[in-house]
C-alpha positions as protocol buffer text, in pm:
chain_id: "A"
residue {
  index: 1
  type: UNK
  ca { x: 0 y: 0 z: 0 }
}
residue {
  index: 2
  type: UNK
  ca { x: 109 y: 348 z: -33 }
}
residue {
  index: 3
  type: UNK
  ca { x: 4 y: 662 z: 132 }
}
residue {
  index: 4
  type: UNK
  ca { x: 110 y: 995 z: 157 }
}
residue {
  index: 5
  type: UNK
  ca { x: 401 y: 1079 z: 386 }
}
residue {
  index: 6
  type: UNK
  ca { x: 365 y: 1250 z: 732 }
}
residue {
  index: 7
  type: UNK
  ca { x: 540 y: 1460 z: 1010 }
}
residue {
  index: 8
  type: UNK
  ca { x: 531 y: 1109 z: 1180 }
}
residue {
  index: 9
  type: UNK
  ca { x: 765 y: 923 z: 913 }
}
residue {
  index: 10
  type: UNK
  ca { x: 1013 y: 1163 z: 895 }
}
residue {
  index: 11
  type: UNK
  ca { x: 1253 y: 1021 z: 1144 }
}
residue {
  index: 12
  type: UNK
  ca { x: 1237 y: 661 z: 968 }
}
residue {
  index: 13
  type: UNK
  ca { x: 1205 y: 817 z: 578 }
}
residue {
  index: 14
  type: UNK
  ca { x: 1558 y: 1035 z: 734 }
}
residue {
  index: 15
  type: UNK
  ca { x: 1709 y: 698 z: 809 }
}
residue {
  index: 16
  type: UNK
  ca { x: 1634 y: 535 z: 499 }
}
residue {
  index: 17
  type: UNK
  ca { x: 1768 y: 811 z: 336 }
}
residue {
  index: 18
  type: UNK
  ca { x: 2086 y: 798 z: 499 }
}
residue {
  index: 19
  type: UNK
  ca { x: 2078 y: 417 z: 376 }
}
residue {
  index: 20
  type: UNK
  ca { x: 1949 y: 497 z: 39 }
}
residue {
  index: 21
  type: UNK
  ca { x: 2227 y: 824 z: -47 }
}
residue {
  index: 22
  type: UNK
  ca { x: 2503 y: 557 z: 78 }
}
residue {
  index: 23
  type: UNK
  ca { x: 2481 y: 321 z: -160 }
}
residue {
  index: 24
  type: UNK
  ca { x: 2606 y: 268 z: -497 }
}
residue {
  index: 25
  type: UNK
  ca { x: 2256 y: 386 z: -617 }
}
residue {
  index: 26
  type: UNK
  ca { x: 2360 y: 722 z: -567 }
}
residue {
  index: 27
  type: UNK
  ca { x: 2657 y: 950 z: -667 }
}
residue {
  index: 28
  type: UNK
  ca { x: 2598 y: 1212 z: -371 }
}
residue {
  index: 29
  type: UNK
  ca { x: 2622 y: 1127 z: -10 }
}
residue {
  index: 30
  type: UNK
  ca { x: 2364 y: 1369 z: 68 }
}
residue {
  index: 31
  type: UNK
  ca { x: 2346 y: 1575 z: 432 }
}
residue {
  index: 32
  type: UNK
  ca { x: 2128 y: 1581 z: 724 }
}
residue {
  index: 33
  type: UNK
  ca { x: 2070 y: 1935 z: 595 }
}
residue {
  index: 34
  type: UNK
  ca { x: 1908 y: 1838 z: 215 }
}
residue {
  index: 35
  type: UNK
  ca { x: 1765 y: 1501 z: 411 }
}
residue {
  index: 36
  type: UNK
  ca { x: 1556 y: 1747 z: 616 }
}
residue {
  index: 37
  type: UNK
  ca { x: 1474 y: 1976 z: 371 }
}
residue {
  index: 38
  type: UNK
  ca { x: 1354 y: 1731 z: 130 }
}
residue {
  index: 39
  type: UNK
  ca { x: 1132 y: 1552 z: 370 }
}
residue {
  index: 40
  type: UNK
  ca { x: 971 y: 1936 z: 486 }
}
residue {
  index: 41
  type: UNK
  ca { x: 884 y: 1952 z: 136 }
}
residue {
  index: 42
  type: UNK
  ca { x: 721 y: 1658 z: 118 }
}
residue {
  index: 43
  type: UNK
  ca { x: 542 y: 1687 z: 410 }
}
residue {
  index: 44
  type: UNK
  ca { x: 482 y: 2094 z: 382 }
}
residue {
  index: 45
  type: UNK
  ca { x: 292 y: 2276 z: 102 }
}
residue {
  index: 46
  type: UNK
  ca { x: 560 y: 2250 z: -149 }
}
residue {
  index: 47
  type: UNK
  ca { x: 412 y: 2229 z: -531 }
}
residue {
  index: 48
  type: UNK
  ca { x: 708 y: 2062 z: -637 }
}
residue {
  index: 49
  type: UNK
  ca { x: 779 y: 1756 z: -456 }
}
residue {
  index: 50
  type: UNK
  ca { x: 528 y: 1479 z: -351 }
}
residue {
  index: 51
  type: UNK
  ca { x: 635 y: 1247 z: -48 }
}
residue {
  index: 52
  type: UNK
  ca { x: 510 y: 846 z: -13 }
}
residue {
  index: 53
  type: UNK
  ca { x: 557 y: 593 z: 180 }
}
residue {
  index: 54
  type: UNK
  ca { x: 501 y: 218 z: 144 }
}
residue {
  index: 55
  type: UNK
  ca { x: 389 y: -15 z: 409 }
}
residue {
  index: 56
  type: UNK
  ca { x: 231 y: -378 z: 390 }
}
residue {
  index: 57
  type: UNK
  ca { x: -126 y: -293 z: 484 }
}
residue {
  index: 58
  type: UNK
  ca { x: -374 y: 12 z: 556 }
}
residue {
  index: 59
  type: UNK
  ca { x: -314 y: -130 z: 943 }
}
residue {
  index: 60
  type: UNK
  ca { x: 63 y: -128 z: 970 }
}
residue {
  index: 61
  type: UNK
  ca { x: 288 y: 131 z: 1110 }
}
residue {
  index: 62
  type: UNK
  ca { x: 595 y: -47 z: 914 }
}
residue {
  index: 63
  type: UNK
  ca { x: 717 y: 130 z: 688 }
}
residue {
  index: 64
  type: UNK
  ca { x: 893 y: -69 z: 390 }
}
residue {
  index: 65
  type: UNK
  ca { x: 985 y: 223 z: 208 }
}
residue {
  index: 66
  type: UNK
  ca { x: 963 y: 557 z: 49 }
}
residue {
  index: 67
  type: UNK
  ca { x: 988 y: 794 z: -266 }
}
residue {
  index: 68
  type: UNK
  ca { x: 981 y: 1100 z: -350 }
}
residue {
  index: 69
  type: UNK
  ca { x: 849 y: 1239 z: -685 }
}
residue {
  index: 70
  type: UNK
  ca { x: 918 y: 1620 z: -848 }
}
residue {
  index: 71
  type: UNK
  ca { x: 684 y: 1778 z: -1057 }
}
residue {
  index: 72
  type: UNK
  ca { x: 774 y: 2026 z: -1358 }
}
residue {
  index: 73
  type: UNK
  ca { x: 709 y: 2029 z: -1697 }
}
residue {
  index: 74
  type: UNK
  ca { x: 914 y: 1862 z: -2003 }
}
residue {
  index: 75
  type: UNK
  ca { x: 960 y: 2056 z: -2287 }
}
residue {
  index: 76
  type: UNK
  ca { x: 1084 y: 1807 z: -2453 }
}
residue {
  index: 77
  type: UNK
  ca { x: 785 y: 1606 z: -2437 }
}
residue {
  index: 78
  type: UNK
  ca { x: 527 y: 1933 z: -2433 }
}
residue {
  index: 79
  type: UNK
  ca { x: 368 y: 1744 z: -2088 }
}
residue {
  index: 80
  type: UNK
  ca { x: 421 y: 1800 z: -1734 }
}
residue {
  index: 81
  type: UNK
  ca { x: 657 y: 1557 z: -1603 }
}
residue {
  index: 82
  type: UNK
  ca { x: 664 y: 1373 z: -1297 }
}
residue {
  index: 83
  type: UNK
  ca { x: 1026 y: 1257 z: -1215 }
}
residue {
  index: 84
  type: UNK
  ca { x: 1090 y: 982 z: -960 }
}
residue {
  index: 85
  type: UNK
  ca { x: 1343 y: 1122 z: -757 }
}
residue {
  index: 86
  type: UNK
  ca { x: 1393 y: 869 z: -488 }
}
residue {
  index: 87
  type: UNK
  ca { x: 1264 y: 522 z: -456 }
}
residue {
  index: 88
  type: UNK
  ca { x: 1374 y: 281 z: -174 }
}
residue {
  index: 89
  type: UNK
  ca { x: 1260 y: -16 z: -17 }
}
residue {
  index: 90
  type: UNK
  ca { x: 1434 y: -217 z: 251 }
}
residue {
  index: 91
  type: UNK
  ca { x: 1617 y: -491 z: 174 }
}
residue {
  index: 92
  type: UNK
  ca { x: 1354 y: -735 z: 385 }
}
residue {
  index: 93
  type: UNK
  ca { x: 1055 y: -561 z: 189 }
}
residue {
  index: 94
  type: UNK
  ca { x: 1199 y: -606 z: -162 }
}
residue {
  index: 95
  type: UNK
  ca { x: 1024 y: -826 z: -400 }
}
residue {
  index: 96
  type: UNK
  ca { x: 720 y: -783 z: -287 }
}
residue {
  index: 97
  type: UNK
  ca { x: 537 y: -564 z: -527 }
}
residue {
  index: 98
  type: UNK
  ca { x: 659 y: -205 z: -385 }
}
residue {
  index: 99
  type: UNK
  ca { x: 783 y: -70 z: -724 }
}
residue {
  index: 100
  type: UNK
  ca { x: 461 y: -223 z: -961 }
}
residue {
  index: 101
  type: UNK
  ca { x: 281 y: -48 z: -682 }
}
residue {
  index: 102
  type: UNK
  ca { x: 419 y: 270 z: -776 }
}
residue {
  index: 103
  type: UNK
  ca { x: 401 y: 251 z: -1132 }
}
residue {
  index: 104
  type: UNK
  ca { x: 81 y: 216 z: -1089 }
}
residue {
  index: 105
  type: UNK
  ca { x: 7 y: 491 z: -896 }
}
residue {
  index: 106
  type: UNK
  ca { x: 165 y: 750 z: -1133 }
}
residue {
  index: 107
  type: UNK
  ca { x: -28 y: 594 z: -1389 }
}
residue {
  index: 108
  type: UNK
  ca { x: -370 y: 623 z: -1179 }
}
residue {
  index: 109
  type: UNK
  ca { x: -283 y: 961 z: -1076 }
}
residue {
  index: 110
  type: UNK
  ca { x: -65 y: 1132 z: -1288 }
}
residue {
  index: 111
  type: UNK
  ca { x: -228 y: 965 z: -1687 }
}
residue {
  index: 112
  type: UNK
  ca { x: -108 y: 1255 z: -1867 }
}
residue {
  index: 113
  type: UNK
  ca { x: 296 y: 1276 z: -1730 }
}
residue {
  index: 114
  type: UNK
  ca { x: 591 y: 1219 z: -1872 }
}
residue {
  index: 115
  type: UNK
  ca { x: 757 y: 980 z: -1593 }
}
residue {
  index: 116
  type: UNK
  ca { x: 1140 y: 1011 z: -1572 }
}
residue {
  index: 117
  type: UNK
  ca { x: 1404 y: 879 z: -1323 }
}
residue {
  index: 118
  type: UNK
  ca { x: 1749 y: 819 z: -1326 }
}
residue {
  index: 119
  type: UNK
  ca { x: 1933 y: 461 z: -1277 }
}
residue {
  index: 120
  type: UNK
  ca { x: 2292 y: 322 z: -1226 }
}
residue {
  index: 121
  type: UNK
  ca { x: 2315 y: 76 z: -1461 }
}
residue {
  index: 122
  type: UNK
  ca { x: 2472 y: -162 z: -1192 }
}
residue {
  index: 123
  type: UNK
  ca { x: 2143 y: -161 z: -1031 }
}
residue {
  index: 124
  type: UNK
  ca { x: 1987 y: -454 z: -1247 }
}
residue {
  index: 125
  type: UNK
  ca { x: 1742 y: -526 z: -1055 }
}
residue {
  index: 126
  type: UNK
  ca { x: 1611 y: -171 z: -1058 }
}
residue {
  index: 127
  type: UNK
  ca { x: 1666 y: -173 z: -1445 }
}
residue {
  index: 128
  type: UNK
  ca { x: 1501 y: -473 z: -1516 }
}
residue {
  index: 129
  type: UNK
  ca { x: 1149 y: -312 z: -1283 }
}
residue {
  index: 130
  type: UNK
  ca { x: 1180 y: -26 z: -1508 }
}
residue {
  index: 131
  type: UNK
  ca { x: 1204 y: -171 z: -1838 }
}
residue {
  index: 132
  type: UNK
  ca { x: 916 y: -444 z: -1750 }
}
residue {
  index: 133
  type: UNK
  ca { x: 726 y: -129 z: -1613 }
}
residue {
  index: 134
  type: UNK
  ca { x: 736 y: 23 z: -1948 }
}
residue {
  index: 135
  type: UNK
  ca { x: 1045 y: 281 z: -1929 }
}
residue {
  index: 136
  type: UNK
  ca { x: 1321 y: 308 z: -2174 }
}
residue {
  index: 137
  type: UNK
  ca { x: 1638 y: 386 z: -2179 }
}
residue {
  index: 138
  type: UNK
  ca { x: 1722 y: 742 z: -2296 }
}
residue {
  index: 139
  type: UNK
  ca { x: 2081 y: 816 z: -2501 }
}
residue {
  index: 140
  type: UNK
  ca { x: 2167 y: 1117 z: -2272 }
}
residue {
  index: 141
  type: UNK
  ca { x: 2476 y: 1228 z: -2039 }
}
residue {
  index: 142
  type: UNK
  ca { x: 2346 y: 1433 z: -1729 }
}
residue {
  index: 143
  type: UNK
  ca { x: 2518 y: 1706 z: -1615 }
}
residue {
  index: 144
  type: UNK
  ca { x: 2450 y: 1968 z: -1320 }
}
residue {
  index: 145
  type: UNK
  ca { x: 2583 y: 2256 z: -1166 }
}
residue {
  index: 146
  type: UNK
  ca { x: 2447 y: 2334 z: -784 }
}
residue {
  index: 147
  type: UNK
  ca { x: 2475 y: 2657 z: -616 }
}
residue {
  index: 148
  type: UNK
  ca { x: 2679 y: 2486 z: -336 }
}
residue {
  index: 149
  type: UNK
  ca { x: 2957 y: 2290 z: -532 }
}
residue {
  index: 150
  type: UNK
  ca { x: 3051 y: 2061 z: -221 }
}
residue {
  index: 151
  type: UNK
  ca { x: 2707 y: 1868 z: -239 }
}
residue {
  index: 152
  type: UNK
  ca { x: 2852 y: 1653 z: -508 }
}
C-alpha cells in the first residue's frame, strides 16, 4: 500500500535516506541538511515535490519504504513531467510488489505525465522493474551545476 508521507515518518524516511544516499545507487552522499529539507517539502505545502511511503497494509505502522516524486514540466515532451526522484525499499521488503505499486500509482494519478528517473546501470534489478514497467532507456549524459559545489 502506499500513502502519503507524514510529520510522523520523517525520522524513519531520514534513516532510509541515509541508507538509500550511501549506496552505490547514488553518486551524492547527501546531508542531514538536504535530508531534512527534502522531507519538509514533502510533508509541507511545497508544489514541487510529492512524499510516499510504502507499508504492507492500511493497518501497519511499518514502513517498507519511500519515494519522492518532483513535478515540472518537459519541454521536450510538451507534458508535465513527474520525475521519480527517490525510490527505496528495505532490503527485507523487496520483492514484494513495492515498485509495480508505484508505477501504478503515477499511472492512476498522474495519466497525462511524462515519468522520468534516473538509474545506475549496476542496479539490475532496478533496471530490469523499469524496463518491465514500461520505461526506456534514454541516449543522454546528465550534467549539473548546484549553487553549493561541495554537495557533489
Amino acid at each position: 500500500m502506499i500513502r502519503a508521507m507524514t510529520s510522523s515518518d520523517t525520522s524513519e524516511v531520514i534513516e532510509m535516506m541515509r541508507v538509500f544516499y550511501n549506496s552505490p545507487a547514488v553518486h551524492s552522499n547527501g546531508s542531514e541538511e538536504i535530508f531534512k529539507s527534502d522531507v519538509a517539502a514533502c510533508i509541507g505545502d511545497c508544489p514541487f515535490l510529492e512524499g510516499l511511503v510504502f507499508i504492507e497494509s492500511a493497518d501497519s505502522t511499518d514502513i517498507a519504504g519511500y519515494a519522492m516524486l518532483a513535478k515540472s514540466f518537459s519541454t521536450e515532451f510538451g507534458t508535465p513531467c513527474i520525475w521519480v526522484e527517490d525510490i527505496y525499499i528495505k532490503p527485507e521488503h523487496r520483492g514484494k510488489g513495492f515498485g509495480k505499486e508505484l508505477f501504478a500509482y503515477l499511472k492512476q494519478n498522474y495519466p497525462a505525465h511524462a515519468i522520468r528517473l534516473e538509474v545506475e546501470e549496476e542496479n539490475e534489478n532496478a533496471v530490469g522493474l523499469y524496463k518491465k514497467s514500461g520505461f526506456k532507456v534514454l541516449p543522454y549524459m546528465e550534467m549539473i551545476k548546484t549553487a553549493d559545489s561541495n554537495t557533489l
